[in-house]
VOBA-1610 file (N, C-alpha, C; in pm, whole numbers, padded with zeros to 5 digits, always signed):
BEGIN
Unk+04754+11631-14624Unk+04886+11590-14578Unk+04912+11447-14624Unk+05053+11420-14687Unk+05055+11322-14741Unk+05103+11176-14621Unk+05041+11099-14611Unk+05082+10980-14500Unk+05198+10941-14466Unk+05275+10976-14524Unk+05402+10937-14435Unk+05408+11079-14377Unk+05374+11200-14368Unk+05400+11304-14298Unk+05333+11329-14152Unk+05210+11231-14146Unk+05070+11229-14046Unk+05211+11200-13943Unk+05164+11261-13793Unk+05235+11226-13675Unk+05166+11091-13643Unk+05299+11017-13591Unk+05262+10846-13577Unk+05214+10888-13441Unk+05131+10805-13385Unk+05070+10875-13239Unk+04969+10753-13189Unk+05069+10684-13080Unk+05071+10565-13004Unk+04827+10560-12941Unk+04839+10409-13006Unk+04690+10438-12949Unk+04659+10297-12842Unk+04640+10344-12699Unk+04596+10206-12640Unk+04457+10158-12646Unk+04432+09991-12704Unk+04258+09991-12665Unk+04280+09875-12578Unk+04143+09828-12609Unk+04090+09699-12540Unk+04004+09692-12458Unk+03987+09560-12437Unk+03803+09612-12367Unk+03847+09662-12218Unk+03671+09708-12220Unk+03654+09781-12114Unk+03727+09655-11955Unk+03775+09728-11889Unk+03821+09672-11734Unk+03957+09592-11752Unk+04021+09586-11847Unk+04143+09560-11896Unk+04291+09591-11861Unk+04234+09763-11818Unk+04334+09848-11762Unk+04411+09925-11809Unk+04320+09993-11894Unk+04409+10149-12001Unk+04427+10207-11907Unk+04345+10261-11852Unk+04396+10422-11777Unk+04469+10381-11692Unk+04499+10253-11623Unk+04621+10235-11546Unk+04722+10247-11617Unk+04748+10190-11722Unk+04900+10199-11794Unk+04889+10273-11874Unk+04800+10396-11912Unk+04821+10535-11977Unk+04916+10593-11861Unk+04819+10613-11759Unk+04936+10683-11615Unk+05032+10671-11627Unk+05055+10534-11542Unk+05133+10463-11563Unk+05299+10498-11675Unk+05243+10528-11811Unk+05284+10599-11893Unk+05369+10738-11863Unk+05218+10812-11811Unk+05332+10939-11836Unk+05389+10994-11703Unk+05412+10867-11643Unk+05502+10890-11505Unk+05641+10866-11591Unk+05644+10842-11742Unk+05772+10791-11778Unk+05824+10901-11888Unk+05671+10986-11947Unk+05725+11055-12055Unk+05572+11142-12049Unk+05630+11270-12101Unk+05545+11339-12134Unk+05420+11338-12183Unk+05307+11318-12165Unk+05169+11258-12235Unk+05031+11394-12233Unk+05002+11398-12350Unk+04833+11413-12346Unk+04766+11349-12371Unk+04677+11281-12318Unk+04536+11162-12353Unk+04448+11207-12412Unk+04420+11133-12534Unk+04323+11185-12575Unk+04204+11047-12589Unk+04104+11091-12513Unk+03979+10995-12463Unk+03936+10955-12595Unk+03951+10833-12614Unk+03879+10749-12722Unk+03752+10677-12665Unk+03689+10730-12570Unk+03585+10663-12527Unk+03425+10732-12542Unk+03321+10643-12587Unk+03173+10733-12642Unk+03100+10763-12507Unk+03185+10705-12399Unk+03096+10741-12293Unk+03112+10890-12218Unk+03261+10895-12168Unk+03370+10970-12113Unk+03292+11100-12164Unk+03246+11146-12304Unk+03271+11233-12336Unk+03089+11343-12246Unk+03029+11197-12183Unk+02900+11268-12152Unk+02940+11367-12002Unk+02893+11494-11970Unk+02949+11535-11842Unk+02834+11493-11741Unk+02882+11467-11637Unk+02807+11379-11488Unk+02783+11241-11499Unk+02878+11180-11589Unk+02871+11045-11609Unk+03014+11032-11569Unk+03053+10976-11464Unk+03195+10989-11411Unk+03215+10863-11330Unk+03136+10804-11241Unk+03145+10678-11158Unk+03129+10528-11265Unk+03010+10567-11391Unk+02980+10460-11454Unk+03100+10386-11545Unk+03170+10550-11619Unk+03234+10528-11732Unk+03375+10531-11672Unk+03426+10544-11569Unk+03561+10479-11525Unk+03606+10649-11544Unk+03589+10688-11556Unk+03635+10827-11601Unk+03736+10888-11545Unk+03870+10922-11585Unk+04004+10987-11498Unk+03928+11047-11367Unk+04007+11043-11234Unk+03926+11110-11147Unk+04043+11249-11156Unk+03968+11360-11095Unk+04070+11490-11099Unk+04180+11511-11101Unk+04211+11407-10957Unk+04368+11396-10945Unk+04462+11327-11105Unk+04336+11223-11140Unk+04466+11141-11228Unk+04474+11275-11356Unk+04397+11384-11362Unk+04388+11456-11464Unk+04455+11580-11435Unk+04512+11571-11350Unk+04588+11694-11274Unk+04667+11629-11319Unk+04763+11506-11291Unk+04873+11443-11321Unk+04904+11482-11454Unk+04786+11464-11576Unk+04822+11440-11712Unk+04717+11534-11761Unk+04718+11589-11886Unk+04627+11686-11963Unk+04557+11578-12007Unk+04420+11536-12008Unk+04301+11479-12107Unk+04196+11550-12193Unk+04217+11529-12292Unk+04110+11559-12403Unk+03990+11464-12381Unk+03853+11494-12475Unk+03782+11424-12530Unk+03663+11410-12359Unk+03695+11472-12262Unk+03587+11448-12184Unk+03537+11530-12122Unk+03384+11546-12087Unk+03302+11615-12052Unk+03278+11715-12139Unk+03274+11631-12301Unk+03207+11783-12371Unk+03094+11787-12407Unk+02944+11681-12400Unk+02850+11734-12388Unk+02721+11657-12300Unk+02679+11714-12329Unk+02562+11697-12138Unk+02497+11517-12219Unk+02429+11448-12100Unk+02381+11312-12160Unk+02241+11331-12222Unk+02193+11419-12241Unk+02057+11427-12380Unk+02120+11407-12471Unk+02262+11459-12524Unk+02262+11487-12667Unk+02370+11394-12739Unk+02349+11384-12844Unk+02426+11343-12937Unk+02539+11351-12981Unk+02637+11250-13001Unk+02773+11292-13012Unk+02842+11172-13100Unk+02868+11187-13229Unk+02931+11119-13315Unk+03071+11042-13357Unk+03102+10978-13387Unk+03237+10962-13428Unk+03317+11044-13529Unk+03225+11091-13634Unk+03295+11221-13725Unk+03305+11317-13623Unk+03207+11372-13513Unk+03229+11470-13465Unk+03351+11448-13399Unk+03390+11323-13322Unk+03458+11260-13243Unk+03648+11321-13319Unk+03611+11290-13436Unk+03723+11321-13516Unk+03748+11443-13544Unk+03678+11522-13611Unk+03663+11639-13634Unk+03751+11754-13493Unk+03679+11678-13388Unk+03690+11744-13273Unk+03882+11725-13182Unk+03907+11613-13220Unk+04055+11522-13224Unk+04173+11602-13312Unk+04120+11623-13419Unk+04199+11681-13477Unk+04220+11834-13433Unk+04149+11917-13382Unk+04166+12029-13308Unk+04262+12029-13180Unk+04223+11908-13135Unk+04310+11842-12995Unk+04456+11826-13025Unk+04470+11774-13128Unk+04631+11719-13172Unk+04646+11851-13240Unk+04654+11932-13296Unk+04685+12036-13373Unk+04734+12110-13229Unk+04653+12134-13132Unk+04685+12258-13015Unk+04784+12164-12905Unk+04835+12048-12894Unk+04885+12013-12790Unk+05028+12036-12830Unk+05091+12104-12662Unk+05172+12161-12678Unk+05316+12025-12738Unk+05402+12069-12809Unk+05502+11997-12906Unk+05606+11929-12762Unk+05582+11947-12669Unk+05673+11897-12580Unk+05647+11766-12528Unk+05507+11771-12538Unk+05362+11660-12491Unk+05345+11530-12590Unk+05396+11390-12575Unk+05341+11310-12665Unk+05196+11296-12707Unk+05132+11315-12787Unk+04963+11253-12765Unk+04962+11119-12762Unk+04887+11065-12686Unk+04821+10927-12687Unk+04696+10900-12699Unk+04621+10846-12742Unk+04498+10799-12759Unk+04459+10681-12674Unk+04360+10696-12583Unk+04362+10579-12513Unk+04202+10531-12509Unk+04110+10419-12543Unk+03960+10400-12542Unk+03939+10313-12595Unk+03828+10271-12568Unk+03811+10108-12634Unk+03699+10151-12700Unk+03650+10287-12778Unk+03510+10264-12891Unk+03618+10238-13040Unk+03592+10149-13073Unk+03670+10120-13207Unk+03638+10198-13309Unk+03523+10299-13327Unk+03468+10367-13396Unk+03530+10494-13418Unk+03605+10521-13251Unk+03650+10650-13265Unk+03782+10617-13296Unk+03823+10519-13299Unk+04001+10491-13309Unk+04049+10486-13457Unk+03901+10443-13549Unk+03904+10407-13649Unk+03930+10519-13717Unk+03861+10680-13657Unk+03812+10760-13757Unk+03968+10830-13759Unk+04016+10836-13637Unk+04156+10907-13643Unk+04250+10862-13751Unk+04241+10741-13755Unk+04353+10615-13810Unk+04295+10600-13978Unk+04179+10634-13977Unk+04122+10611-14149Unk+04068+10704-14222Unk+04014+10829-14157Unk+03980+10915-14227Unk+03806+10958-14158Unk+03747+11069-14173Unk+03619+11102-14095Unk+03531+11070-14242Unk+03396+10993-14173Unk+03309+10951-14269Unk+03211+11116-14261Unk+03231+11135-14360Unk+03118+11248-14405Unk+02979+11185-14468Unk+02899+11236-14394Unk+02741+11199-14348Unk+02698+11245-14426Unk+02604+11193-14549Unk+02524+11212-14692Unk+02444+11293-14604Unk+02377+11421-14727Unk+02286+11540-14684Unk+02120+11433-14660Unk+02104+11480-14468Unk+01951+11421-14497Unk+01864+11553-14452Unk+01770+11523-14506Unk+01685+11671-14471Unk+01667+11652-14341Unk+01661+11757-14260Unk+01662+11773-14117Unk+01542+11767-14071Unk+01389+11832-14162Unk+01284+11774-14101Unk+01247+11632-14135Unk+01298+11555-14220Unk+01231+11443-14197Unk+01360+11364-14118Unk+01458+11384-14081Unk+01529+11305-13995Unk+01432+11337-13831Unk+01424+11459-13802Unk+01343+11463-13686Unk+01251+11400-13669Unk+01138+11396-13770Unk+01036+11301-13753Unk+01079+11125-13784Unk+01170+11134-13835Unk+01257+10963-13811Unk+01275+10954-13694Unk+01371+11050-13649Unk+01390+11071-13447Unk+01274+11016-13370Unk+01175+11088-13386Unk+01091+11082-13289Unk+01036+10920-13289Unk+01001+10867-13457Unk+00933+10743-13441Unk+01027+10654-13346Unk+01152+10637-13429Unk+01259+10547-13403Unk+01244+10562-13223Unk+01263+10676-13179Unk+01269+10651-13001Unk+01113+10630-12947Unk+01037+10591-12999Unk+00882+10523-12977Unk+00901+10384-12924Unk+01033+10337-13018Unk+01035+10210-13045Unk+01116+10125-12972Unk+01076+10025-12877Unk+01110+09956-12765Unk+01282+09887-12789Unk+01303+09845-12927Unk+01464+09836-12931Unk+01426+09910-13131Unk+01591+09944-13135Unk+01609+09946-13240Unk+01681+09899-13319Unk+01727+09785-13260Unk+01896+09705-13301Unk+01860+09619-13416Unk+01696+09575-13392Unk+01667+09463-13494Unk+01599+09546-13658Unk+01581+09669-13632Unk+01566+09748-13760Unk+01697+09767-13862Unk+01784+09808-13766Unk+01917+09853-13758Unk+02047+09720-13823Unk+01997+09618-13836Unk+02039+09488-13863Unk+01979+09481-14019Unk+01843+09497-14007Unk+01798+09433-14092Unk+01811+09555-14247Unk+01810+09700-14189Unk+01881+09808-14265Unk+02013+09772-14304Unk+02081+09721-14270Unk+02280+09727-14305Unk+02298+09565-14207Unk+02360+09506-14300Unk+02394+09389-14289Unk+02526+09393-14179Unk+02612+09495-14215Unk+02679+09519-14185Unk+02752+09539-14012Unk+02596+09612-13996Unk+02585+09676-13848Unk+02590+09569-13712Unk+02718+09597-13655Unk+02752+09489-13520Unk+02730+09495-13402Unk+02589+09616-13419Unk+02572+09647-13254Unk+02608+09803-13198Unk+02651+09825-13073Unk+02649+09919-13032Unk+02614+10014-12935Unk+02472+09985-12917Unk+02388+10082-12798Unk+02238+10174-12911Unk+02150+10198-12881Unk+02080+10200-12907Unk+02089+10395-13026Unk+02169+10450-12971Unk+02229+10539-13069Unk+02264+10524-13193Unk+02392+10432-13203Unk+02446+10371-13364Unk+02313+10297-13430Unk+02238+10243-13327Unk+02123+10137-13433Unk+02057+10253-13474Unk+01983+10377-13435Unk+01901+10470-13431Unk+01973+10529-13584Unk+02128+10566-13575Unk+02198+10668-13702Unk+02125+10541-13835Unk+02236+10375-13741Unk+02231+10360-13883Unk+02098+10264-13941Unk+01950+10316-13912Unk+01849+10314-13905Unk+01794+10435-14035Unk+01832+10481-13949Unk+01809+10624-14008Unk+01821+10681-14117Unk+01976+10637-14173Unk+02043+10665-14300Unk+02008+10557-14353Unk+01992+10424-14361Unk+01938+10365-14427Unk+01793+10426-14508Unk+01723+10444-14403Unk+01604+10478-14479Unk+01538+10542-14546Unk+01646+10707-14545Unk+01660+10843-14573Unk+01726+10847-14649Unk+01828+10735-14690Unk+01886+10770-14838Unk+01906+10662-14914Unk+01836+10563-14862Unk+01805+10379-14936Unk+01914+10354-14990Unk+02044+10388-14889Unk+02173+10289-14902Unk+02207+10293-14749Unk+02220+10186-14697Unk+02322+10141-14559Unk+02419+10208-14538Unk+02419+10253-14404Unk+02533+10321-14402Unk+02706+10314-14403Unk+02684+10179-14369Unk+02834+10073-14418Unk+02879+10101-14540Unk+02746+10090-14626Unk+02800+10199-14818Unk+02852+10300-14757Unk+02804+10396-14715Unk+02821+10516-14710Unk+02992+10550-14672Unk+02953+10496-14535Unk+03133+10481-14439Unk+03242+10433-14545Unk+03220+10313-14637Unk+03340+10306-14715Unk+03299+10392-14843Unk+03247+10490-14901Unk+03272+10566-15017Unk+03290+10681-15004Unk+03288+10727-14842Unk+03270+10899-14811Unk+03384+10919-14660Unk+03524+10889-14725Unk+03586+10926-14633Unk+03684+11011-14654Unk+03708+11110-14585Unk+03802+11220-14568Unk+03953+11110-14570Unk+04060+11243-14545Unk+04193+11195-14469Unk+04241+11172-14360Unk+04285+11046-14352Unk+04313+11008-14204Unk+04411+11147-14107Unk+04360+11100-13976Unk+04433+11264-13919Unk+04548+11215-13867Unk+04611+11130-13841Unk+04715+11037-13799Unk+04737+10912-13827Unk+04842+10839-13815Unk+04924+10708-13809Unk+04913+10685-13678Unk+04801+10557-13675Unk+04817+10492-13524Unk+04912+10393-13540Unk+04961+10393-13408Unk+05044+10252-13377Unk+04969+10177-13273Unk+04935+10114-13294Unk+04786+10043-13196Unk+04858+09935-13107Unk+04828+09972-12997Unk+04885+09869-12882Unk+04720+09803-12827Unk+04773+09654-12840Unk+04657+09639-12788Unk+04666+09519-12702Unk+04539+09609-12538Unk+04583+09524-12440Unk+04482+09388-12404Unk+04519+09294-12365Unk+04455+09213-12355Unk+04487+09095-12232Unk+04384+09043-12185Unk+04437+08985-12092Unk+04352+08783-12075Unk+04353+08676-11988Unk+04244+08574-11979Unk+04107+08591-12008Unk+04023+08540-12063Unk+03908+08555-12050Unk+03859+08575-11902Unk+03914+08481-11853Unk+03881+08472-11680Unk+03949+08590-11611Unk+04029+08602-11601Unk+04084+08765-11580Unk+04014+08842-11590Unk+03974+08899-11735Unk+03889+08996-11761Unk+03773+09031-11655Unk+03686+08884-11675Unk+03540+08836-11594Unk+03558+08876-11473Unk+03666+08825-11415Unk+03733+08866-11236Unk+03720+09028-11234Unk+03762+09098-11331Unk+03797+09267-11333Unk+03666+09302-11333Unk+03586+09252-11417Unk+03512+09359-11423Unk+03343+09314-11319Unk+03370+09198-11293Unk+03281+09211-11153Unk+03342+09286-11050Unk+03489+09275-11013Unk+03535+09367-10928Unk+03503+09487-10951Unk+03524+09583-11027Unk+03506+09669-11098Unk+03349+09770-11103Unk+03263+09655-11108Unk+03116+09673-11129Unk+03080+09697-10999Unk+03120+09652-10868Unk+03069+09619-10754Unk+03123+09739-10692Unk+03232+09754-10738Unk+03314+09904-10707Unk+03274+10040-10704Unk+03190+10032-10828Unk+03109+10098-10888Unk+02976+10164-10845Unk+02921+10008-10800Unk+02776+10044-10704Unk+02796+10088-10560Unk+02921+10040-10523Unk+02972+10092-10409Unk+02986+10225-10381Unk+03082+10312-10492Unk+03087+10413-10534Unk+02981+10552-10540Unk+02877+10466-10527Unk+02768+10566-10569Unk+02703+10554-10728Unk+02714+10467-10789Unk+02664+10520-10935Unk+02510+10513-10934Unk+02421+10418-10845Unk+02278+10471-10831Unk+02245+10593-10790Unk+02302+10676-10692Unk+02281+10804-10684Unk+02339+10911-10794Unk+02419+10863-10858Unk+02465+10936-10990Unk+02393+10905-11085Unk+02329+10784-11139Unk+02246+10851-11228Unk+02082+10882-11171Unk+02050+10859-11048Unk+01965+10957-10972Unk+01956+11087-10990Unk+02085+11139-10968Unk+02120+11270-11010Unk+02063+11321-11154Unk+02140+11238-11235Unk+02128+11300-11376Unk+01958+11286-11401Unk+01906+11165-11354Unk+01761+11163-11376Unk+01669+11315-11318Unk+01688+11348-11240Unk+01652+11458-11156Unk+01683+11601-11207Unk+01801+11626-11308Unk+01837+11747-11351Unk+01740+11731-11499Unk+01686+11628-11529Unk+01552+11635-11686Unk+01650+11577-11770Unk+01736+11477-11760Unk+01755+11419-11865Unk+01663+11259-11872Unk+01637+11256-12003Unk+01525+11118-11996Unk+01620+11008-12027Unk+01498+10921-11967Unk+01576+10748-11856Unk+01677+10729-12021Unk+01575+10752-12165Unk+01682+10671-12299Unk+01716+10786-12372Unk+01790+10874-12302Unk+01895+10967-12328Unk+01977+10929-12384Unk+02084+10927-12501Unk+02195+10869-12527Unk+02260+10868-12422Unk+02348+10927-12346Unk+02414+10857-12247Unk+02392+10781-12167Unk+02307+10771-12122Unk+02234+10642-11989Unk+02213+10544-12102Unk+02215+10513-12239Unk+02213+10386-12295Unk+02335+10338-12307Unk+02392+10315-12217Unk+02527+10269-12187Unk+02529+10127-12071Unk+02598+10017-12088Unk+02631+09910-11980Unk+02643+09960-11853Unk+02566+09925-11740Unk+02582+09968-11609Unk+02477+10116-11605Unk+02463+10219-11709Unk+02349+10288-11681Unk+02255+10274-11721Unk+02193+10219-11839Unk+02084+10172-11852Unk+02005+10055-11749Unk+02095+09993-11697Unk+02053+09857-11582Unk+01981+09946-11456Unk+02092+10105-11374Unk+02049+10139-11293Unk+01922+10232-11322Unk+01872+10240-11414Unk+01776+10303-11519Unk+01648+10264-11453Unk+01669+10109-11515Unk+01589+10016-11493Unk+01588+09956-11366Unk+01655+09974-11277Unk+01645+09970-11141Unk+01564+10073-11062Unk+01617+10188-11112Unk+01524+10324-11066Unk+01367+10294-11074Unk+01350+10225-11214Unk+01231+10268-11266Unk+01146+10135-11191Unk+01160+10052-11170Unk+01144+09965-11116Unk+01143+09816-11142Unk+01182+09800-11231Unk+01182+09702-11294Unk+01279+09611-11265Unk+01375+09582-11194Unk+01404+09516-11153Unk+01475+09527-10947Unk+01508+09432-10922Unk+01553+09432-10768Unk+01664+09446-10739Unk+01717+09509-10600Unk+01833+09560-10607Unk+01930+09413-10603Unk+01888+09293-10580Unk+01962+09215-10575Unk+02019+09203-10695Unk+01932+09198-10809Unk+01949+09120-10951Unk+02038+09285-10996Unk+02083+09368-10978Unk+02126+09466-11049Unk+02240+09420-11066Unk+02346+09414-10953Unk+02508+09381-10986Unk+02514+09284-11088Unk+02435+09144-11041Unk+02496+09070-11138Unk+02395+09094-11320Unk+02295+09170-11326Unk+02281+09233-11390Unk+02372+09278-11503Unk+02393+09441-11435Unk+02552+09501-11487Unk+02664+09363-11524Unk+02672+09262-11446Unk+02859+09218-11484Unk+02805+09167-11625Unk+02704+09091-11643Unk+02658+09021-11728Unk+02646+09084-11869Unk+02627+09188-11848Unk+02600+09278-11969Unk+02721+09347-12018Unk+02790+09401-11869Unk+02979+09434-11887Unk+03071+09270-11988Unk+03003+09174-11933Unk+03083+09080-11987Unk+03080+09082-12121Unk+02938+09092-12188Unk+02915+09058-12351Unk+02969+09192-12382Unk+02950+09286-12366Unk+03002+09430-12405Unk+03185+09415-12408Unk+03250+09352-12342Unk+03381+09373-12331Unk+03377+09255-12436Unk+03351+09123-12482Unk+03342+09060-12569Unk+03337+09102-12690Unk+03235+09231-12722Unk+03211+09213-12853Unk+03320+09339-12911Unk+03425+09398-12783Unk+03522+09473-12766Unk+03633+09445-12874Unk+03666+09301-12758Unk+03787+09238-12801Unk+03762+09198-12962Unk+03621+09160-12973Unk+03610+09051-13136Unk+03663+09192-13214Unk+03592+09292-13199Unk+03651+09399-13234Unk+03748+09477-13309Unk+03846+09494-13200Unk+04002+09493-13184Unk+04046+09373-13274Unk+04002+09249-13224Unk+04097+09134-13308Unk+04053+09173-13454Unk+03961+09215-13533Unk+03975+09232-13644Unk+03935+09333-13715Unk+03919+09404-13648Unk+03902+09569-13754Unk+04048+09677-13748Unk+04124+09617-13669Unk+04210+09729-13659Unk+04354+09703-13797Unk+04413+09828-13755Unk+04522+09792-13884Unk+04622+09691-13857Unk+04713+09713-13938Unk+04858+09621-13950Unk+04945+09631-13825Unk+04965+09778-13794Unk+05077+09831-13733Unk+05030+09849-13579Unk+05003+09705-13522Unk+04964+09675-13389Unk+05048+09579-13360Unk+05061+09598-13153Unk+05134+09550-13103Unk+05034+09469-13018Unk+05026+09343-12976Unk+04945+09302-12861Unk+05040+09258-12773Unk+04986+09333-12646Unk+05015+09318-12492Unk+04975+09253-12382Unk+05060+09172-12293Unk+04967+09101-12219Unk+04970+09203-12103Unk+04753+09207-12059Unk+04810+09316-11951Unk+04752+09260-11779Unk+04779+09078-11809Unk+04808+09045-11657Unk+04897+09106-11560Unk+05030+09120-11605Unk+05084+09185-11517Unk+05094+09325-11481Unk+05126+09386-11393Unk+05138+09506-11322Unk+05093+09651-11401Unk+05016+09718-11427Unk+05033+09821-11544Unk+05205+09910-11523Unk+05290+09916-11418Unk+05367+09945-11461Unk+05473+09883-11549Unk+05439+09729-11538Unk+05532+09642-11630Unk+05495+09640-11751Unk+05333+09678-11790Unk+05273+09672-11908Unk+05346+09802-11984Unk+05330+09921-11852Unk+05397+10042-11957Unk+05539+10055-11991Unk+05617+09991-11892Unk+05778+09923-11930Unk+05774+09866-12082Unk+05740+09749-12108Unk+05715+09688-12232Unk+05663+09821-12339Unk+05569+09852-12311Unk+05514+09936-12391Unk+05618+10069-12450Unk+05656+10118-12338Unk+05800+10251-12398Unk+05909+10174-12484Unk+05943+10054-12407Unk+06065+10022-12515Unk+06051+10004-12631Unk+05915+09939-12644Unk+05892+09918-12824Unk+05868+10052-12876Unk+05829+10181-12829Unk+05772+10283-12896Unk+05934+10337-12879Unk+06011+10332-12790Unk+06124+10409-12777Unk+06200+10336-12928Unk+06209+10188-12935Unk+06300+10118-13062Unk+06207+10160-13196Unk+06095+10254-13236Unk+06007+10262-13324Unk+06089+10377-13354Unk+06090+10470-13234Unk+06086+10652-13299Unk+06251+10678-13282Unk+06377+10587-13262Unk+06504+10587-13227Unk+06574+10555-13362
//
């Protein structure tokens, strides 16, 4: 499909505790919406207190894609991420705007640029890559020193792009820019943002909310049904900490501020993010005030775009 034909299809990010899913709502109290979850966490099922995750009701309100499609052992990609998106936007009904709403820049990217198709690695020696690589107490500093390129992530992305480095002795940053499909849409990228100090305020609130909530007995839970403590999903901000709380390693005092501390650099390396990987055709929003004033602002510019 040739690019000016791709449906333009509004995408909110920004870091985590910022306040998407308030002014997605927010949103389609004003206009028709399907969400489609741009988030790597969302998509694990019984991970629901950690990852902010629509609660029933807000998903009764609005149709959401992209969550609870696979259990926290397993693996789940950004090509797949795409691959899987494009099935989403193809079936939503024509009455329904799609929106994209998540702060993994990875998945926002793939919609907006095209799905990186993954060079052939042989499957038994990637397994036995698997196995060493999760031996290994971090993998971020392999993962660095493989692809110059590589900005982090969670212990998954260091593991891929570990992996492909070594299995096909080019970085996978080569790879991502020489092996890309067609973009599946035209984002119009709104992006929200708010004080540094703001932020910091949210997401200790947020975090504390959280433990309040129950999320030690939630990932109690998941620990208990046989998923292991460095599962891809529990290597996530806030579950890996209660991980390590479980396991004993640290005290229940030091956990909260734990979590904010780690929420803080994680929403940091969000925003650096956003400020420079995304395209042209972005709007930035301030989202101190109210999310319904954020989504006010937000319709009129998309209403003066598509009018």
């Amino acid at each position: 499909m040739a690019a000016r034909e791709q449906p333009v299809v509004p995408v909110v990010v920004g870091p985590t505790g910022v306040g998407k899913t308030a002014v997605a709502l927010e949103l389609a109290d004003r206009l028709p919406l399907t969400v489609i979850s741009a988030d790597s966490r969302q998509i694990y099922t019984g991970l629901d207190i950690g990852t902010a995750k629509p609660t029933a009701d807000e998903r009764a309100r609005v149709p959401h894609c992209g969550l609870d499609l696979v259990e926290p052992g397993e693996r789940y990609s950004a090509g797949r991420f795409g691959r899987d998106a494009a099935g989403w936007l193809a079936a939503i009904d024509p009455a329904r705007q799609p929106i994209v709403v998540g702060g993994t820049g990875f998945y926002v990217r793939v919609l907006a640029e095209g799905l990186f198709r993954e060079p052939p690695l042989d499957a038994e020696r990637r397994r036995r890559m698997r196995e060493w690589l999760d031996r290994l107490p971090t993998v971020a500093a392999w993962a660095t020193r493989m692809d110059r390129a590589f900005t982090g992530g969670g212990r998954q992305r260091a593991t891929r792009a570990t992996e492909v480095a070594l299995l096909t002795g080019r970085p996978l940053s080569w790879w991502q820019r020489r092996a890309q499909t067609a973009p599946i849409m035209h984002a119009w990228t709104v992006r929200l943002t708010v004080p540094r100090s703001v932020l910091r305020e949210r997401i200790a609130v947020r975090a504390a909310a959280m433990l309040e909530a129950g999320l030690v007995d939630e990932v109690r839970g998941v620990l208990a049904r046989g998923v292991a403590p460095r599962a891809p999903g529990l290597d996530a901000v806030g579950y890996r900490e209660v991980v390590r709380y479980l396991a004993g390693d640290m005290s229940g005092d030091e956990l909260l501020p734990t979590i904010v501390t780690a929420t803080r650099r994680y929403a940091k390396r969000q925003e650096t993010w956003f400020r420079h990987q995304l395209g042209h055709d972005v709007m930035t929003v301030d989202a101190t005030e109210p999310p319904a004033v954020v989504a006010e602002r937000i319709l009129m510019a998309w209403e003066r775009r598509t009018t």
